[in-house]
C-alpha positions in Angstrom: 0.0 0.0 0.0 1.0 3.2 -0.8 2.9 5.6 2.1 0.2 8.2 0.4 -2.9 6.6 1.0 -1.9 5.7 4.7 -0.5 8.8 5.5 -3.2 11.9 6.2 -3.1 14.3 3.2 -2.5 17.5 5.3 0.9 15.9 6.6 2.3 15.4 2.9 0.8 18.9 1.8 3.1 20.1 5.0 5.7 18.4 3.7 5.6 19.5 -0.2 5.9 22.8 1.1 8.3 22.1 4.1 10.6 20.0 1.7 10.0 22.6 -1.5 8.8 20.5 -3.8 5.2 22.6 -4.4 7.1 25.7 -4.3 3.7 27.6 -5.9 0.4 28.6 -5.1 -2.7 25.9 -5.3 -3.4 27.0 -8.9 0.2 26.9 -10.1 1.9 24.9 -12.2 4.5 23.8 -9.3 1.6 24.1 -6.5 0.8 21.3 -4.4 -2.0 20.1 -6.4 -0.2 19.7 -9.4 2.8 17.6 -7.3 0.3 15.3 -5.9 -1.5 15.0 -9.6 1.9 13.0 -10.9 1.9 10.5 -8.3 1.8 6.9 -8.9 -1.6 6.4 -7.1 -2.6 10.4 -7.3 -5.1 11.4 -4.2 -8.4 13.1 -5.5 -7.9 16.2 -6.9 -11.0 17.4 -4.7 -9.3 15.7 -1.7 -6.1 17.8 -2.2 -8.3 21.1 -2.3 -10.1 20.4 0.8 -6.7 19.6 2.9 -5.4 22.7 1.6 -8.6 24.6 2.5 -8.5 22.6 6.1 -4.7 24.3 6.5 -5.9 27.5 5.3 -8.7 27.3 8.2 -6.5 26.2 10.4 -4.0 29.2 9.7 -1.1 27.2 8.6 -0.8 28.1 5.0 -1.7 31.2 3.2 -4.7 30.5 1.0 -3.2 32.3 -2.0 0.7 31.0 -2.0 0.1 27.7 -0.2 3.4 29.2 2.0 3.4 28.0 5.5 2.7 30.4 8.2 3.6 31.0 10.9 7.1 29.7 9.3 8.3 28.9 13.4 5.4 26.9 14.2 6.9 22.7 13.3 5.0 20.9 11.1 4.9 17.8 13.4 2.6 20.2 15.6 0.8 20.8 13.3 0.2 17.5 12.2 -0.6 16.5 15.8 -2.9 19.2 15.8 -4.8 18.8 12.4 -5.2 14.9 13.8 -7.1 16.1 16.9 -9.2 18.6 14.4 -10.6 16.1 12.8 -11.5 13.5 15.8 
């Protein structure tokens, strides 16, 4: 099984972004959405939107950039924190 299906869509958008590898914005070219789209075993492109919307909410990405904000705040937090969001 694929580490993408198991692991919770937020965390890898949180990654693309921590590791640079969705430098754009969510309509980009090089955004996230695109990334994920070239996977072997792609997530739903309506999927992708909604994690990126749930980070937005959640004020860890800026909605137009994708960028991470606060930039001090870890990502494993925030991982820890999206996980309890959605219990």
């Amino acid at each position: 099984e694929s580490e993408l299906i198991r692991t919770p869509l937020e965390e890898i958008c949180l990654q693309c972004k921590r590791l640079k590898l969705a430098p754009g914005g969510p309509d980009d070219p090089d955004g996230i959405p695109a990334f994920l789209s070239k996977a072997m075993t792609p997530p739903h492109s309506k999927s992708v939107l909604n994690a990126l919307e749930l980070l937005v909410d959640l004020g860890a990405m800026d909605e137009e950039t994708n960028e991470l904000y606060p930039p001090q705040i870890p990502s494993k937090r925030l991982a820890i924190n999206i996980f309890c969001q959605n219990r």
